[in-house]
C-alpha positions as CSV (number, residue, x, y, z in Angstrom):
1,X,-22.6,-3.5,-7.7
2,X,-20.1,-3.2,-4.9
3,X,-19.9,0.0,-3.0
4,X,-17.5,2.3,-3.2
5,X,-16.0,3.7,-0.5
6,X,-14.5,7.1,0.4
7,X,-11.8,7.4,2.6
8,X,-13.3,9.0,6.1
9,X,-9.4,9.8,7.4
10,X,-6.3,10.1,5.3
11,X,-3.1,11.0,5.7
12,X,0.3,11.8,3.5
13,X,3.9,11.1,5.2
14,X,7.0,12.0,2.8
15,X,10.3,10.8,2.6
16,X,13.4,11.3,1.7
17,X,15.4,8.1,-0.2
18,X,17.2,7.3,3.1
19,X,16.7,3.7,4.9
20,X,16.6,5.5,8.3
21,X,13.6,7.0,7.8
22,X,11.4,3.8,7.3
23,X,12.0,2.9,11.1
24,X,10.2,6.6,11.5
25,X,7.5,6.1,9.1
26,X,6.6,2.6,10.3
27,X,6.4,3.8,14.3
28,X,3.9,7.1,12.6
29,X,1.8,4.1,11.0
30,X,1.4,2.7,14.0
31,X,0.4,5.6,16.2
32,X,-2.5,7.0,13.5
33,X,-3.9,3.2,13.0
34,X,-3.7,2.9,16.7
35,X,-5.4,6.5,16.7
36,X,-8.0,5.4,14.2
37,X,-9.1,3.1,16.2
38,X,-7.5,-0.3,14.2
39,X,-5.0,-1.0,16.9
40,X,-5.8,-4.7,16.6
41,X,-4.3,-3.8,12.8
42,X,-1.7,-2.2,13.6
43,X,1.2,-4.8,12.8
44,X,-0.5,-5.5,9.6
45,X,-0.4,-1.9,8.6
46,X,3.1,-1.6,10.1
47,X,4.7,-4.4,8.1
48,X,2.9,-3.5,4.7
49,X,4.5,-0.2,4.8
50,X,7.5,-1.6,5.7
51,X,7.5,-4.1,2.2
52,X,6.4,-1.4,0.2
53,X,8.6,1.2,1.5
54,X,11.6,-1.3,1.4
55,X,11.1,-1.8,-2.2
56,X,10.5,2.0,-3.4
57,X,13.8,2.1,-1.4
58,X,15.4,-0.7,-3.8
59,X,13.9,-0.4,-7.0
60,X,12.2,3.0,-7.1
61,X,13.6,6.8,-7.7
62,X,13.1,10.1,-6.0
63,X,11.1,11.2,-2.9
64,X,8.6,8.0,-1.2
65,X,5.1,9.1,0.0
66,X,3.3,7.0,2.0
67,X,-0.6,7.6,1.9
68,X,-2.7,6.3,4.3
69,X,-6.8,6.1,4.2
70,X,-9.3,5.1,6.9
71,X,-12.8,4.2,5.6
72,X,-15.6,2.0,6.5
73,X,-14.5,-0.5,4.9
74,X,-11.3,-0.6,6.2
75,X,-7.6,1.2,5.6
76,X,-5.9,1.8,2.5
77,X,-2.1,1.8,2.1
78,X,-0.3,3.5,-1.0
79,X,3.4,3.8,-1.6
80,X,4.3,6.5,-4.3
81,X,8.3,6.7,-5.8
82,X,9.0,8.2,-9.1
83,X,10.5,4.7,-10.0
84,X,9.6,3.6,-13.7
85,X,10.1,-0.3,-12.5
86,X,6.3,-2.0,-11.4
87,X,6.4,-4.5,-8.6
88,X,6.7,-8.4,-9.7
89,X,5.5,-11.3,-7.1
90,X,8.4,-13.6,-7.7
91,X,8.9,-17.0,-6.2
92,X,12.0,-16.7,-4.7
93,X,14.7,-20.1,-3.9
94,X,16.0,-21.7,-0.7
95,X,18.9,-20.1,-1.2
96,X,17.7,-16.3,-2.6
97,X,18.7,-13.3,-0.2
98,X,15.7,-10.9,-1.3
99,X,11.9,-11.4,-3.4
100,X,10.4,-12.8,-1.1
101,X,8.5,-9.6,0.4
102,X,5.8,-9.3,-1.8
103,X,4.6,-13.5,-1.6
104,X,4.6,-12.8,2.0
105,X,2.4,-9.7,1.4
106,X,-0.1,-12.2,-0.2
107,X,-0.1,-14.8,2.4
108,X,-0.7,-11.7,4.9
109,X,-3.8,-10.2,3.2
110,X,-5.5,-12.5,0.7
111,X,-7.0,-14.6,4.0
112,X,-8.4,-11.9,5.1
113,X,-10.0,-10.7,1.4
114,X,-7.3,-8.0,1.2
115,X,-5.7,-6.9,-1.9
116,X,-2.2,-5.2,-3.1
117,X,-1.7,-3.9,-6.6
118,X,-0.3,-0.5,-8.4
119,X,-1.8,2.1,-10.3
120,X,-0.1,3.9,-12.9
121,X,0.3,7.7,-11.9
122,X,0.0,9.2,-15.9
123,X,0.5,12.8,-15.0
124,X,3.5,12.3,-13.0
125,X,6.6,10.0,-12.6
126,X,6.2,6.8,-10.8
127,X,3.8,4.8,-9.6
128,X,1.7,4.2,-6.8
129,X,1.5,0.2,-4.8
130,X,-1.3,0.0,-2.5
131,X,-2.5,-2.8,-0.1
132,X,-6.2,-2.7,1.0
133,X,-6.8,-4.0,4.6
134,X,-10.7,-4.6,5.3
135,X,-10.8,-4.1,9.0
136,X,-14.3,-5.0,10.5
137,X,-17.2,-3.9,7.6
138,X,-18.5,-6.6,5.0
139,X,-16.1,-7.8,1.7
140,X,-18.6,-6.5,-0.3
141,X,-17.3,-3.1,0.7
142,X,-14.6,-2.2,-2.0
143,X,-12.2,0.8,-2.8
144,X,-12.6,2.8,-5.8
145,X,-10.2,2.3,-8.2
146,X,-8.3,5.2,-8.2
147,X,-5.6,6.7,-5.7
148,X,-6.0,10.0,-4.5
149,X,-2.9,10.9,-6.7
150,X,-3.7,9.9,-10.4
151,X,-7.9,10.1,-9.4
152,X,-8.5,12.9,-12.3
153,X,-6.1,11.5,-14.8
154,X,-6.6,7.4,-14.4
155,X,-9.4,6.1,-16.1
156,X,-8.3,2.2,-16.4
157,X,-8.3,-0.5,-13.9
158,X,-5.3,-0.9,-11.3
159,X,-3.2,-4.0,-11.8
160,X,-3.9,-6.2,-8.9
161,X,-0.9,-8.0,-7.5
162,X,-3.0,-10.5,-5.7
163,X,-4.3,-13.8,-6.6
């Protein structure tokens, strides 16, 4: 039975539905994962929340909140919009301008046993994406299956992205 693991650190960053702030909320992602202590993790992190941001951005609704969760096993990334649309890995052409964000999320993690998938937020709008990032303790270390948001009102399993 794999452990779960709860969060040590965590932290909630909103935004409005405005482009700018993404260059604001990447540089904040930086400075806590630097301040946790997962420096050498910091681009990861910072180019995760950048894909996922982007996307609530392009194919969500309403305010974006970033959550962000340090735990022994590593650091958990959620991106929450009130967007009814759910993320889909496509395999995009030579010749395609965007969909190629979330492939490159799976090239980035999945080597280094990360994961990415949503969980559907039942008591609210939306939905939540989240990456997991295992920074340093064994795979067998796991997240529990439920975000901090839809925790008392989820009961199934999230919908993995990766793979």
């Amino acid at each position: 039975m794999p452990l779960i693991v709860a969060p040590e650190l965590a932290v909630i960053i909103t935004l409005d539905r405005d482009p700018a702030q993404a260059a604001g909320a990447r540089r904040k992602v930086r400075e806590l994962v630097t301040g946790w202590n997962l420096g050498q993790h910091a681009d990861l992190a910072e180019l995760v929340v950048s894909e996922l941001v982007a996307n609530a951005l392009r194919h969500g609704a309403g305010p974006i909140e970033i959550q962000l969760f340090r735990g022994p096993a590593g650091l958990r990334v959620e991106v929450h919009d009130d967007g009814a649309g759910r993320p889909v890995r496509r395999h995009a052409g030579d010749y395609d301008e965007c969909g190629r964000g979330l492939e490159l999320l799976d090239g980035l993690i999945a080597p280094l046993g990360g994961a990415w998938g949503t969980v559907e937020d039942w008591h609210a709008p939306g939905k939540t994406v989240y990456a997991v990032l295992p920074c340093g303790r064994p795979a067998t270390a796991v997240w529990s299956s439920q975000s901090s948001r839809s925790a008392a009102a989820f009961s199934g399993p999230e919908t993995s992205g990766a793979g």
